[in-house]
C-alpha positions in Angstrom: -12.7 -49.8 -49.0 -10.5 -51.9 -46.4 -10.9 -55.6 -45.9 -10.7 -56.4 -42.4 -11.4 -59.9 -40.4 -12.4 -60.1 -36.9 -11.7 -63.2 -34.4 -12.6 -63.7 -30.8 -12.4 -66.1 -28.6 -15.3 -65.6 -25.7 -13.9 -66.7 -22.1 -16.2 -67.0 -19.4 -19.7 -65.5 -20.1 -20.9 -66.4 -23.8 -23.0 -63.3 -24.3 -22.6 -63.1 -27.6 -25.6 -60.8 -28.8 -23.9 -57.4 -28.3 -21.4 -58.0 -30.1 -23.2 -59.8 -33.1 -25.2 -56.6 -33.1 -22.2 -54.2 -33.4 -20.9 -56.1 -36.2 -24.4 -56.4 -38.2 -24.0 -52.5 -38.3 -20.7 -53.1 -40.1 -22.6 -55.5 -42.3 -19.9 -57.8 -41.3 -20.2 -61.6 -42.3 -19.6 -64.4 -40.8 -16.8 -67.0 -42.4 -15.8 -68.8 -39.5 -17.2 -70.2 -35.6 -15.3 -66.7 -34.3 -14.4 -65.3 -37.6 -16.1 -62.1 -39.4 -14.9 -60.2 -42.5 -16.1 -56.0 -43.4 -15.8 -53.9 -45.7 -14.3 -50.5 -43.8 -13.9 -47.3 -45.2 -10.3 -46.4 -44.0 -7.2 -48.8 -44.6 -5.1 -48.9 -41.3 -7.5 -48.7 -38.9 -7.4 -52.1 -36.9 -6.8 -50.2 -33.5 -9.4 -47.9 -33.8 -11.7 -50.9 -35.0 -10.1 -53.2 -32.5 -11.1 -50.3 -29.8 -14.6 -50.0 -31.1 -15.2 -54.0 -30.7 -13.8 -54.3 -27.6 -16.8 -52.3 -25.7 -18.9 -55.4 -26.1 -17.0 -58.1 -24.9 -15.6 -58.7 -21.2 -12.2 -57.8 -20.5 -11.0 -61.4 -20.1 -11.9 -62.4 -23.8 -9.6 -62.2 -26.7 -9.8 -60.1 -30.1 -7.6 -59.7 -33.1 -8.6 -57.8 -36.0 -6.3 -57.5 -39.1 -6.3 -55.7 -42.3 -6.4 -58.7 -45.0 -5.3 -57.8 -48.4 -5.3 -61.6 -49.5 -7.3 -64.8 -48.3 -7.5 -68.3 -48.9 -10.4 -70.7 -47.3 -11.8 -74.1 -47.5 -15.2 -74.6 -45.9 -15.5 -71.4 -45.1 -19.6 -70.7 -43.4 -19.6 -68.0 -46.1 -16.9 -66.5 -48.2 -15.3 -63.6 -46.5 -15.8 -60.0 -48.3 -13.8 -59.0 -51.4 -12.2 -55.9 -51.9 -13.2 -55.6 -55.2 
């Protein structure tokens, strides 16, 4: 299993429901304001996951979603997924 964060930043219209849906059915968590971590079946898939995402936000808002091998955090809402 993959490690991967998510982060968005929401522009204009703050629907923010789909997209907290879609990644409840990754069982994703949340560590930060705009920052979720998952566990993901396949390493190297950040486009196809970046992709998937992307359908639920508008095209004006921003998304990054990295493979994370190591992480560090301090005040973290929760502590983001383990690999282990």
């Amino acid at each position: 299993m993959a490690l991967y964060f998510l982060e968005y930043d929401l522009i204009k219209q703050k629907n923010y429901d789909a997209l907290y849906t879609a990644l409840q059915q990754f069982g994703a968590h949340r560590h930060l304001l705009s920052a979720w971590s998952f566990k993901y079946a396949n390493s190297g898939a950040s486009v196809s996951l970046r992709d998937h995402f992307q359908q639920f936000m508008d095209a004006d808002d921003r998304l990054v979603v990295s493979e994370v091998v190591d992480w560090a955090s301090n005040n973290a809402l929760a502590a983001p997924h383990r690999t282990a």
